[in-house]
C-alpha positions in Angstrom: -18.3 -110.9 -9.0 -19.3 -110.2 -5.4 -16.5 -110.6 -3.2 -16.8 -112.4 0.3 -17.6 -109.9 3.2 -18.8 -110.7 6.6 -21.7 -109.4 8.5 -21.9 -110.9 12.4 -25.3 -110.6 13.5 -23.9 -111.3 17.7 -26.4 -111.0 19.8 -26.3 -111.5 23.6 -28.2 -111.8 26.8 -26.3 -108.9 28.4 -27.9 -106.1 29.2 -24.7 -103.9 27.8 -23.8 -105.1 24.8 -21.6 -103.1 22.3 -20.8 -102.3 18.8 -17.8 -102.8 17.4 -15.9 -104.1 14.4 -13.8 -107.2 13.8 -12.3 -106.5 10.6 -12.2 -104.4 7.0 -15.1 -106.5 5.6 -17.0 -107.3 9.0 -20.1 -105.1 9.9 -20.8 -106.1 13.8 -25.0 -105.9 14.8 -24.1 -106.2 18.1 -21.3 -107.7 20.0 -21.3 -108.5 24.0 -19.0 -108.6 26.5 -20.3 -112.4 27.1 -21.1 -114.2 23.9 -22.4 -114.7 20.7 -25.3 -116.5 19.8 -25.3 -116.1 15.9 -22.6 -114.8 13.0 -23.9 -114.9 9.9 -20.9 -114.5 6.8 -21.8 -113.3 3.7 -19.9 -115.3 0.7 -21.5 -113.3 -2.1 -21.9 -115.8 -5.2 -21.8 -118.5 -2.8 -24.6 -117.5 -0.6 -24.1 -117.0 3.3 -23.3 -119.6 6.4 -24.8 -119.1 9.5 -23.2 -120.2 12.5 -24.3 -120.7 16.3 -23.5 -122.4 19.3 -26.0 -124.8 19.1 -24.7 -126.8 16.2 -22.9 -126.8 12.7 -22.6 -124.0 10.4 -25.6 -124.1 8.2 -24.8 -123.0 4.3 -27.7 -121.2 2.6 -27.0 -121.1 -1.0 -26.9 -118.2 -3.1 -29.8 -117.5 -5.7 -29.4 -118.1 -9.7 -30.2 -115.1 -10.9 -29.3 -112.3 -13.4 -26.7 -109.8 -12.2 -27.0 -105.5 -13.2 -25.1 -104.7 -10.6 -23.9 -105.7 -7.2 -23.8 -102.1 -5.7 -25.5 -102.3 -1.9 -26.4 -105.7 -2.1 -24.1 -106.1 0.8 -26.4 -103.4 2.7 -29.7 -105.0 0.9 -28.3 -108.4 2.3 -28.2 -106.8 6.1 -31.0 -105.2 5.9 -32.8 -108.3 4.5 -31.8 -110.5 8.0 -32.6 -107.2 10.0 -36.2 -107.2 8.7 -36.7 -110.7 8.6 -35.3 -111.0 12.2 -37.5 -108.8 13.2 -41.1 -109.8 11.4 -39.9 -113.8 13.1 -39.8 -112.0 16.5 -35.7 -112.9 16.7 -35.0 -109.3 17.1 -34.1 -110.1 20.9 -31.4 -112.1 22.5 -33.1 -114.6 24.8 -35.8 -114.8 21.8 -33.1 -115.8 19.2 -31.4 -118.2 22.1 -34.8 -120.0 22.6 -35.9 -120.5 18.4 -34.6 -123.2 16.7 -31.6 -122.6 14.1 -34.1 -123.3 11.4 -35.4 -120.3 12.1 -32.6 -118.2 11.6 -31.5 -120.0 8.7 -34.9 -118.8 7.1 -33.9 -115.0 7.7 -30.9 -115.6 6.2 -32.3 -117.2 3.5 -34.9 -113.6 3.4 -31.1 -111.6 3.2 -29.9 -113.6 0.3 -33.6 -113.2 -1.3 -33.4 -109.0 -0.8 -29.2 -108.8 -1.9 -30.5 -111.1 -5.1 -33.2 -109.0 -6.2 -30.9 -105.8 -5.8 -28.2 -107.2 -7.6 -30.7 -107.4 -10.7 -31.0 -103.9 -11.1 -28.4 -101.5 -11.8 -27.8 -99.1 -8.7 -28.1 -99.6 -5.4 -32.0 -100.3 -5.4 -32.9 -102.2 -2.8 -36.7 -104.3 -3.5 -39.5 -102.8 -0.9 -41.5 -105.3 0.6 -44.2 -105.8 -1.2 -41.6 -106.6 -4.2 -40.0 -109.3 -1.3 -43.3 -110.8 -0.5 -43.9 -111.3 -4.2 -40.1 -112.7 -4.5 -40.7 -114.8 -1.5 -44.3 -116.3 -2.3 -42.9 -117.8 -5.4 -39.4 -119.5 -3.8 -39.4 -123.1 -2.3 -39.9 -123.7 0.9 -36.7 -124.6 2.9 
């Protein structure tokens, strides 16, 4: 059973922004004096919410698949939205203000795709991308 951990991806349009940590099972991107524009929870089994300012919290739902083991699929899941924020060009704060939460709700969906196929090996073995893209071109759109 994965147990529910928190990752807030905050980014901000200040200049001096800072890391930090909120909590035992929080893992801060970036957090700013000012605000947040994104948190994205982690609820293992049950997938991930992503919240903004713009709007409602979004559920993405977790993936149906056979579990090894869920060692690093909590750092597979972060580095998932890291990678995928950054191939969308969301990597920045004024970018990630001006796309639509669609967009971000897609990365996330690329984080649960990368902790899923982790979690179906034993060990913490992350997939490498060309196993992702192979994952990815085979998963409905949306």
């Amino acid at each position: 059973m994965v147990t529910p951990t928190a990752v807030t991806a905050a980014c901000s349009g200040e200049a001096n922004s800072k890391a930090a940590t909120s909590g035992a099972n929080s893992a801060p991107i970036a957090i700013s004096t000012t605000s947040i524009l994104a948190r994205i929870t982690r609820e293992g089994g049950s997938g991930a919410v992503a919240y903004t300012a713009a709007g409602p919290p979004e559920r993405r739902p977790a993936l149906d698949v056979p579990v090894a083991d869920t060692v690093g699929a909590g750092d597979a899941f972060t580095a998932g939205l890291l990678g995928s924020l950054v191939r969308r060009g969301l990597q920045s704060p004024a970018e990630l203000a001006r796309r639509p939460a669609a967009e971000l709700s897609a990365a996330v969906d690329d984080a649960i795709l990368v902790a899923s196929l982790t979690c179906q090996r034993p060990g913490a073995d992350p997939p490498t991308l060309a196993e992702f893209e192979a994952a990815s071109a085979g998963r409905p759109a949306g």
